[in-house]
C-alpha positions in Angstrom: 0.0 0.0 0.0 1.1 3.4 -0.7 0.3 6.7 0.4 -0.2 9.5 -1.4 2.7 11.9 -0.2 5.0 8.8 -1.4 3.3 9.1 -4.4 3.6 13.2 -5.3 7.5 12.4 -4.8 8.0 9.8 -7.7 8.4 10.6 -11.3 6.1 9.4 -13.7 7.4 7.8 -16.8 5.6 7.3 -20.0 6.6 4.0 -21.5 4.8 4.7 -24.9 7.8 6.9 -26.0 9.8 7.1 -22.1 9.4 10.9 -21.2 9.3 12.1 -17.8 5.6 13.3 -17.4 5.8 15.5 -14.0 5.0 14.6 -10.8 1.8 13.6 -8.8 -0.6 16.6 -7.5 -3.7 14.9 -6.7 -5.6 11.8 -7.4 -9.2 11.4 -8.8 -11.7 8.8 -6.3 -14.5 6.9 -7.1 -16.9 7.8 -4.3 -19.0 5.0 -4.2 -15.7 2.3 -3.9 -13.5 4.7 -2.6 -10.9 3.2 -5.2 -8.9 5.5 -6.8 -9.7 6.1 -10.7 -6.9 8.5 -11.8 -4.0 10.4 -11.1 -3.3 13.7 -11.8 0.4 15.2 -13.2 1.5 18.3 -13.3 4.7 18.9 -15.4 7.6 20.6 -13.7 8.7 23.8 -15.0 12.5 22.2 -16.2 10.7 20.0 -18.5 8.9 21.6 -21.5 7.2 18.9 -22.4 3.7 20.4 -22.0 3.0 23.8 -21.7 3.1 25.4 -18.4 0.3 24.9 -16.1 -1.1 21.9 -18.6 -2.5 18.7 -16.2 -2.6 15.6 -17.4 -5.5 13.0 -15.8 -4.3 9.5 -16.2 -6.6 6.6 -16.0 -5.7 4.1 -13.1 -5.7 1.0 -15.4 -3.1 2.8 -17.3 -0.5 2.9 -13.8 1.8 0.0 -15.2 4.2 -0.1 -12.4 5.4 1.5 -8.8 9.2 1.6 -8.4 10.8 2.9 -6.0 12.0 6.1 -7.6 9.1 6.3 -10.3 6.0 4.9 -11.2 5.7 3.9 -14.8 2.3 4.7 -17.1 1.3 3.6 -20.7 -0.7 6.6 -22.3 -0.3 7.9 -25.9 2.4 10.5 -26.4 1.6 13.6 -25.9 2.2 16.3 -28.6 5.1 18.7 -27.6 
């Protein structure tokens, strides 16, 4: 189990095309399970790969894999 302050301090990794995505800032519940559904990333400000201020919600099915420095995600690479 893992909570959510371990979370917001691992980077998330795209394995589509392996860019860094930004970090955890919040997570999306499902109020009737109380399972979570999605996490949230912000992009740092050192990256450029979004635009500043751009959040991307990823789907919880699409969470491939916790390590212990990042937590890996399959989602369709995002436009630069």
């Amino acid at each position: 189990m893992y909570k959510a302050t371990e979370l917001a301090k691992r980077d998330i990794i795209n394995v589509t095309d392996g860019s860094k995505l930004g970090a955890v800032t919040d997570m999306h519940f499902d109020l009737n399970t109380g399972k979570v559904t999605a996490i949230v990333v912000s992009p740092s400000r050192k990256m450029g790969v979004f635009r500043a201020g751009r959040e991307v919600v990823i789907p919880w099915e699409r969470v491939v894999k916790f390590g212990v420095d990042a937590i890996l995600v399959e989602i369709e690479a995002i436009p630069r």
